[in-house]
N, C-alpha and C positions, 0 to 999 in steps of 0.2 A: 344321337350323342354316343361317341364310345367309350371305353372303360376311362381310358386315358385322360379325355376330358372332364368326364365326372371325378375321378380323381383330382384334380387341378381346381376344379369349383370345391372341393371339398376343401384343399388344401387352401384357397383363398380365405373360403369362410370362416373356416378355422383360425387364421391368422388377422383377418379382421374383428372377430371376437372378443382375440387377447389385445387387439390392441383398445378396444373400445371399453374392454372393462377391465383394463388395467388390472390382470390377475398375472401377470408375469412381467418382467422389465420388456423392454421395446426393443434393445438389444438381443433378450435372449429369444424373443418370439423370431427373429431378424433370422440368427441361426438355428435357431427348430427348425424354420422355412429350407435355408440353403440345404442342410441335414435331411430331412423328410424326402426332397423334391429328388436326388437320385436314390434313394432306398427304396421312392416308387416308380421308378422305373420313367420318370417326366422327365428326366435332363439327366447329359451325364453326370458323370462325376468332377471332370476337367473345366467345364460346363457351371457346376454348383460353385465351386470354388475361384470361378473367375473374376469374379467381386472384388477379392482382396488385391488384384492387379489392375484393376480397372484405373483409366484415367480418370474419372472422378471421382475417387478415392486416392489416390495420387497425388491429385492436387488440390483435394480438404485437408491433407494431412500436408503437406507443402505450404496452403495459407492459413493453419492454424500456427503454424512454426514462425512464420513470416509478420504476423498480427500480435503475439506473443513479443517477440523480437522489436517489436516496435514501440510495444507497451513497456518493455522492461528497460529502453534507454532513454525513457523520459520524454521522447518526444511529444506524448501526448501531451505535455505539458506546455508547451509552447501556442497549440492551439487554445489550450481552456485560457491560457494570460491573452491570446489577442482577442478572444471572445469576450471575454471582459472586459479588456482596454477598448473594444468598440461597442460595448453596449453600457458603460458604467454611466454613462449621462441620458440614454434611452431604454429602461427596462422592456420595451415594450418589443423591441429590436431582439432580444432573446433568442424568444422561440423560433423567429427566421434562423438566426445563425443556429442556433444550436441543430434545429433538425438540417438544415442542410449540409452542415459540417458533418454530421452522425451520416446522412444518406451517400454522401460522399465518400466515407471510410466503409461505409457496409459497401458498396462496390467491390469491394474487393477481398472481402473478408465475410464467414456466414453469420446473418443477422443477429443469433443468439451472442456470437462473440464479438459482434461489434457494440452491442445494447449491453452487454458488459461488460466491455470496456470503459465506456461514457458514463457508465451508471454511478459510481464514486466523482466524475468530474462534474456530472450535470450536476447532482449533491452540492457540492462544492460551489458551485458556479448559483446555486437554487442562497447558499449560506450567505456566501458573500455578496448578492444584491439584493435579498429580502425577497426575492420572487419565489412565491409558493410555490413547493416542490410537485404538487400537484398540476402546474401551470406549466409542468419541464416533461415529467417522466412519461407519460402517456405519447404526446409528439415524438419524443423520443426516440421510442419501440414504437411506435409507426414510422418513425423515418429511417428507422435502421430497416424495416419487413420490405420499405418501399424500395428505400435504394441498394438494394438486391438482386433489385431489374434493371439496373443500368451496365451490368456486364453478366455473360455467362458464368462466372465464378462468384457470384454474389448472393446467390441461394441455391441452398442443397438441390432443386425439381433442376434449374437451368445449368446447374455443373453435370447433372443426372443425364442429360438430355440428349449430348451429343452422343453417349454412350447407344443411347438407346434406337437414336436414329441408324447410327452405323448398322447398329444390328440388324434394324427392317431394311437397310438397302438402300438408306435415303442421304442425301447429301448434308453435312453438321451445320454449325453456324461457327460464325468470328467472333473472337471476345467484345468486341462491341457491338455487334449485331441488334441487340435489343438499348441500345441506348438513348433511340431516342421516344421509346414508348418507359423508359428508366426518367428521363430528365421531368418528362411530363406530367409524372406522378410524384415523385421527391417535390418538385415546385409546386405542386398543385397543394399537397398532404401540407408545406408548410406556409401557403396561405390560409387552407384553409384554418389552422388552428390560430394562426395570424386574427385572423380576423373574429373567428366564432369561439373562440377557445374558451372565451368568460362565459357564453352561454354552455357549451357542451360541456364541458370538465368540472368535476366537483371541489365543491369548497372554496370557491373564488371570489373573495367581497373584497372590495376596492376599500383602503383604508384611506382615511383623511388625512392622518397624519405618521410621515416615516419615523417608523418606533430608533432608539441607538444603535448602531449595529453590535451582534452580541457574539462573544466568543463562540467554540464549536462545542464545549462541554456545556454553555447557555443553552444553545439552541438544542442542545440533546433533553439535557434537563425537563425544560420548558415545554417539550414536545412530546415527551410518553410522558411528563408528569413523575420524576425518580423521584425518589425521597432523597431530600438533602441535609439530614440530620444525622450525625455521624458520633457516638460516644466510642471512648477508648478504655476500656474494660479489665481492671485486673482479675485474677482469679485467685481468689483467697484460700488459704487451706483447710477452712469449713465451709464451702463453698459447696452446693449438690453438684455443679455441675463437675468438679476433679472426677476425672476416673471415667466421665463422658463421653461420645463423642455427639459431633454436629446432631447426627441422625438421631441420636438419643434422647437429644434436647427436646425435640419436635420445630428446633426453630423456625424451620419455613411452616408447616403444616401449623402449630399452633400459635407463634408469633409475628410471623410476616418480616422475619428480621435475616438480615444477608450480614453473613461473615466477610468482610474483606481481604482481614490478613488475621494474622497468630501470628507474636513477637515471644519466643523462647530465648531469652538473655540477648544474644548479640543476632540472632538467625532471625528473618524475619520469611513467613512461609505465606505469600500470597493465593487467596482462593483454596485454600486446605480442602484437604479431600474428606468425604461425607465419615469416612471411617476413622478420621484421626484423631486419637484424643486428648482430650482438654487436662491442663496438667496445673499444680496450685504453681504462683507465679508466671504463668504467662500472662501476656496482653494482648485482649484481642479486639480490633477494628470491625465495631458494628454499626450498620449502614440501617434505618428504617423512619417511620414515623416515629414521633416522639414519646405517644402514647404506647406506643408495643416496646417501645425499645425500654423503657420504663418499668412495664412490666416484666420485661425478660430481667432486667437487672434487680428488681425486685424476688423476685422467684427466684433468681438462684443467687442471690446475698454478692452479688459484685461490687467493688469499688469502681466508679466509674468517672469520666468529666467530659463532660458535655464539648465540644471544640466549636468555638464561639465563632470560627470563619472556617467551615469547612467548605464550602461553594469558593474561596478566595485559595485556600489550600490545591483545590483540584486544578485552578487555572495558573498557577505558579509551578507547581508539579512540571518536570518532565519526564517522568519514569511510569505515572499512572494513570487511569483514567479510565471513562465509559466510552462505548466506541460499538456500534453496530455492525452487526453480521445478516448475510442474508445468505442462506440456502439453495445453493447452484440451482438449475435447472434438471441438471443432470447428478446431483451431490450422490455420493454412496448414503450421505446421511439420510435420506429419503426414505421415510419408514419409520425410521429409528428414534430413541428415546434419548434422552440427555442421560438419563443411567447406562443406556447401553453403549453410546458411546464412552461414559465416563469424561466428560467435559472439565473437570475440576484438573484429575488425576489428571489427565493426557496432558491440557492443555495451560493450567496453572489459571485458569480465569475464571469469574466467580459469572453467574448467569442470574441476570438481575429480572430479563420479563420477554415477553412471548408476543411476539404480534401475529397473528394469524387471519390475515383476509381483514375481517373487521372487527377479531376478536383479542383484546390484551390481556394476558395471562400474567399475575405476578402471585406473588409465595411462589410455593411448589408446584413446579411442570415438570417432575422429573419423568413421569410417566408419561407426558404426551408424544404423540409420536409427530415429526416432524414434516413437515410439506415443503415443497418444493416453492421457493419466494417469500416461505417462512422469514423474519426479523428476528434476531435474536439481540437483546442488550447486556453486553459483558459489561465486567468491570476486571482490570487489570493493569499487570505490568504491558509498556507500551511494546518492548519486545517479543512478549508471548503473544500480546494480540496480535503483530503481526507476524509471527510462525505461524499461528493457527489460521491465517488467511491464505490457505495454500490458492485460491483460487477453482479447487475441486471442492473439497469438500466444505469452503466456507469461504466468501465471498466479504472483506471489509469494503465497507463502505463511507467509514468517516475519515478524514484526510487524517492522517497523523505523521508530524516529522519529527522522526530522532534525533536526539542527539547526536552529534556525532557521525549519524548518517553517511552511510558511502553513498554517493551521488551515481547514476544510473549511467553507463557507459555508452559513450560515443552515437549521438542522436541524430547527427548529419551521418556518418557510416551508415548505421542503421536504416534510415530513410532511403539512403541510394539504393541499397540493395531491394528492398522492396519495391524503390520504383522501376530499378530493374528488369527485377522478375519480370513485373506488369510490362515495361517495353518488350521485352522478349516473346512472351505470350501473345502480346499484340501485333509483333512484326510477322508473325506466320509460323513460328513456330508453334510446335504443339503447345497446347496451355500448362498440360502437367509437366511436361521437359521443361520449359518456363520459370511455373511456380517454383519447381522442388531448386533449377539452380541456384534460386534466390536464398530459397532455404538454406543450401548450401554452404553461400555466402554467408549468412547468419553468421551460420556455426564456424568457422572458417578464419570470420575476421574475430571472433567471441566476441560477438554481441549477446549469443545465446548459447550456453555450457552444451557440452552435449546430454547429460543428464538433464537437464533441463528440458532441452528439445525432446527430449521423448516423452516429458510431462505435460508440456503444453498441448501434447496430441488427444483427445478427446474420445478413445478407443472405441466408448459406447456409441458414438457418433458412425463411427468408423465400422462398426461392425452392423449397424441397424442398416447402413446403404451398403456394405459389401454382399449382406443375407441376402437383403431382397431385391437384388439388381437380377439372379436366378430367377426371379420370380416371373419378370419380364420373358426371361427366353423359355421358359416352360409355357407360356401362353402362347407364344408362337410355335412351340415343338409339338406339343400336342394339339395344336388346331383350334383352340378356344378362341384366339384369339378372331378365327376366321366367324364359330357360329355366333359368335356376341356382333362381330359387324353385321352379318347378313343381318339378325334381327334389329340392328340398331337402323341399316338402310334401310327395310322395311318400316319401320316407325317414320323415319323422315325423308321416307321417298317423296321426290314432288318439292319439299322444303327447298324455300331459295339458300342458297348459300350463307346467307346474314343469319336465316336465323337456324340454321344449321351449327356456324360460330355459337350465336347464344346459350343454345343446346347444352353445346358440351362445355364452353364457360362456365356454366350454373352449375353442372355437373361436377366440374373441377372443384367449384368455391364449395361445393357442399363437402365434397370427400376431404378435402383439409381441411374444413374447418371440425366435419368427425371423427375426422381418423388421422390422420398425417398428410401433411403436403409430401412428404417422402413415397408413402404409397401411394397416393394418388395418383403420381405423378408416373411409378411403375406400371399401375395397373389400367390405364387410360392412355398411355403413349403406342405399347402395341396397337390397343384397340383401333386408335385415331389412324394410325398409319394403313391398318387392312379395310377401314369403313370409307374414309376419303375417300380412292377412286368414283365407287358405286354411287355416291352423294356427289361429286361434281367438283371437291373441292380440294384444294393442295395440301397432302399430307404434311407436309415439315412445318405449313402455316398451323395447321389444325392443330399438330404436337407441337408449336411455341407455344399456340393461347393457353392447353391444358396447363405448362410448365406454370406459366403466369400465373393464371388463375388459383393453381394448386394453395399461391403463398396470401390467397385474399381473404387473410383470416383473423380478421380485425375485431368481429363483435362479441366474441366470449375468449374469455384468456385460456383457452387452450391451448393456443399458440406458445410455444418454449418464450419468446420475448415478451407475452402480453403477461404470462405467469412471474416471468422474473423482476419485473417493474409493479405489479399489482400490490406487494404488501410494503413498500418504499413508499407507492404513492399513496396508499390508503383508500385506494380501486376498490368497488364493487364489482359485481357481474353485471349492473345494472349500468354505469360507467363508462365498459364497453362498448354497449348495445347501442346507449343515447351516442356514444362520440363514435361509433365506429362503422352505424347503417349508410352515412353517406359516404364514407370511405371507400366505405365494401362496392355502392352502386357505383360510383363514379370511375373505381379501379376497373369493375368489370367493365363500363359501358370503354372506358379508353383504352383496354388489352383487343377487344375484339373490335373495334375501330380498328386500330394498328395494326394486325394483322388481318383485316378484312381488306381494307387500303392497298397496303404493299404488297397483299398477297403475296408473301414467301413464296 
């Protein structure tokens, strides 16, 4: 083994570390790696930095602008009405359409962004026919993972892929090249929830009788259990609390009671910020059970009155309301505290409760720090909520229409261009020359601002595969990539070919589901391209199944799409496991068929 190579194991391990124990973002490990790999002398410099030109980088950033642009002129909306209009007399019909529709649209788009896109309409679609959202969200994010495989640009490993081949010397693939081990699995994933969904998925008991259909602030209510007792609170000028503010009160910590607004003469200031203070004469909108909220007004001598229909008030409302958020996959908020970002000040929203995994948090959570698929329950004006819905750092999920509303621009335009792109890409041109002209178009015909297009781009996304696509040619530049084959054909010399495929199949399923399907997919494609020959078996077949394989990561939500769906659906880890073991076999057992078969 020489320097060079032990270097390159060292630099792997290293970078597998951070990514398993998540002690740096995944982005910045990405470029540690590009950085690291020519300061030691493994690649060059022109070399390290080739990532950010890469065609698949290109044209992630090409179908995220393109996916964006499609979302923003409402077309998505045409789909969730005929989804409805054909299953409103057959609930059961759903889950068909729904994950085919989703496996459909993640074709062309990466799974995390197509599973939120859907993720507000499936919501929606779960409201307005009474089918448990737990019966939607799971299928979902497996129909978005699955049909990811029905074209090269559908999951980050198979966009990765051609890059990768070029590099060892070997011939790419067609944008549909894998579609029909894509069709196989999309159909298959939405029978199978078709048919077993009531046994594998949690919470699913057949009711006898269809309860009323209930508004969307009902079904909010009804479902974390809010308090809907509402007093309107003057402040007297012997009052302890003048001269206060919130913080001082101890109101969350000691009473469990949510400030909604502060009425100072004619200004009324929704969601007041922790440091503002309480003055005699003002009116303030307090939200809790009746027994704390009793006490608070007791305690500090308020004049108050009870509002004898506040549940009727919030459904009449169109300026206010509760409305759920959920926590990107990727949010900056990750990490962070509701104090630190300052939620109230920033945002003008009042944060009513916490769902986490299986844990619901109400009073005070100013201090918890936030996860990734986190739920958070605002309450607010309907237009802060949706400012604060950038879609990075906070994801709405409850449908809300303004008043007034500007309606979402040109949704036949938009379509064309996208289907476009995709024509283009498919007739022989390159995929990323393709994608981006679509892009183009977007912005062009303004579907999509140009400020905008730069926002829909997903940078951390962009930079975790620009890093470590070096990663890939320093395994081949310094020769690693050759002693890991010699010893990998020594282990399966003799092996038939089938279970050669299986090998490295398993191999794959394991690396993404502990580490990333991104790395995986870097660190297994050299390998497979220099061990083939010596095994028997056709290298571009052997690196399609690794791509495949890398995304079969169905039975612990560590997957970007199984975390983003997990605290919506009120998912365990356990959830996973039971609905995702046969997923995971049958994915593998029909990647390594289809490319055992066709032999690539």
């Amino acid at each position: 083994m020489t320097v060079q190579i032990a270097l390159f194991f060292l630099v792997l391990a290293a970078a597998v570390y951070l990514f398993v124990s998540e002690k740096l973002r995944v982005d910045v490990v990405a470029i540690l790696v590009m950085v690291t790999l020519p300061w030691l002398g493994l690649v060059e410099p022109a070399d390290a930095f080739s990532g950010l030109a890469s065609n698949a980088v290109i044209a992630l950033i090409a179908i995220m602008i393109l996916g964006h642009g499609v979302d923003r002129s409402g077309a998505l909306n045409w789909i969730i009405n005929f989804i409805v209009s054909m299953t409103s007399d057959h609930r059961d019909r759903l889950v068909l359409f729904v994950t085919t529709t989703v496996g459909a649209v993640s074709a062309f788009m990466q799974n995390v962004g197509a599973a939120a896109l859907f993720l507000p309409a499936v919501l929606k679609i779960s409201r307005r026919t009474g089918m448990p959202a737990s019966r939607l969200l799971m299928p979902m994010g497996f129909a978005a993972i699955l049909g990811g495989n029905l074209t090269m640009v559908g999951s980050t490993p198979l966009l990765m892929l051609n890059d990768l081949l070029r590099h060892g010397g070997v011939s790419d693939f067609r944008l549909f090249s894998v579609a029909p081990v894509g069709v196989v699995l999309v159909v298959a994933g939405a029978l199978y929830f078709f048919f077993f969904g009531r046994s594998v998925l949690p919470g699913v008991k057949k009711k006898k009788h269809l309860q009323p259909p209930m508004s969307i602030q009902q079904m909010l209510i009804e479902r974390w259990r809010i308090p809907t007792t509402i007093y309107r609170c003057r402040i007297p000028k012997e009052s302890p609390l003048a001269g206060k503010t919130r913080e001082d009160s101890e109101m969350w910590t000691e009473y469990r009671v949510y400030l909604l607004a502060l009425a100072d003469g004619e200004d009324v200031l929704y969601a007041p910020w922790r440091h503002t203070p309480f003055a005699a004469g003002q009116v303030l909108t307090l939200l809790g059970e009746e027994p704390d909220l009793e006490r608070f007004v007791n305690d500090f001598e308020l004049m108050f009155k009870k509002e004898d229909r506040p549940f009727e008030q919030l459904e009449e409302t169109d300026q206010v309301g509760f409305a759920e958020m959920v926590i990107p996959v990727e949010s900056p908020c990750v990490g962070k505290t509701i104090r630190d970002i300052s939620i109230r000040k920033t945002y003008g929203v009042e944060p009513i409760m916490l769902f986490s995994g299986d844990r619901k948090q109400r009073g005070d959570f100013s201090d918890e720090p936030l996860e990734r698929g986190n739920v958070i329950i605002v309450h607010g004006r309907w237009r802060q909520i949706r400012a604060m819905a950038d879609g990075i750092h906070f994801m709405l999920i409850t449908p809300i229409e303004l008043a007034h509303e500007v309606k979402h621009p040109r949704p036949a335009v938009a379509l064309l261009c996208f289907v476009g792109a995709v024509a283009l890409a498919a007739s022989g041109v390159p995929i990323a020359l393709g994608l981006l002209t679509g892009a183009l178009a977007m912005i062009l015909f303004r579907i999509v601002p140009v400020d905008e297009a730069y926002r829909a781009v997903d940078w951390k996304t962009i930079f975790l595969l620009a890093g470590l696509i070096p990663l890939g040619a320093a395994m081949n530049h310094t020769g690693a990539s050759g002693l890991l084959a010699s010893v990998m054909a020594g282990i399966l010399e003799g092996a038939p070919p089938l279970a050669v495929f299986v090998s490295f199949g398993l191999l794959a399923t394991l690396l993404g589901l502990f580490i990333s399907n991104v790395a995986a997919t870097i660190i297994l494609v050299p390998l497979v391209i220099a061990v083939a020959a010596p095994l028997g078996v056709s290298p571009r077949a052997l690196a399609l199944l690794v791509a495949l394989c890398s995304s079969n990561t169905f039975m612990l939500p560590t997957n970007q799409v199984n975390a983003l769906v997990m605290s919506p659906g009120g998912y365990r880890n356990a959830d996973y496991l039971r609905a995702g073991a046969a997923v995971t076999v049958f994915f593998l057992v029909t990647a390594v068929a289809f490319v055992y078969f066709f032999r690539w």
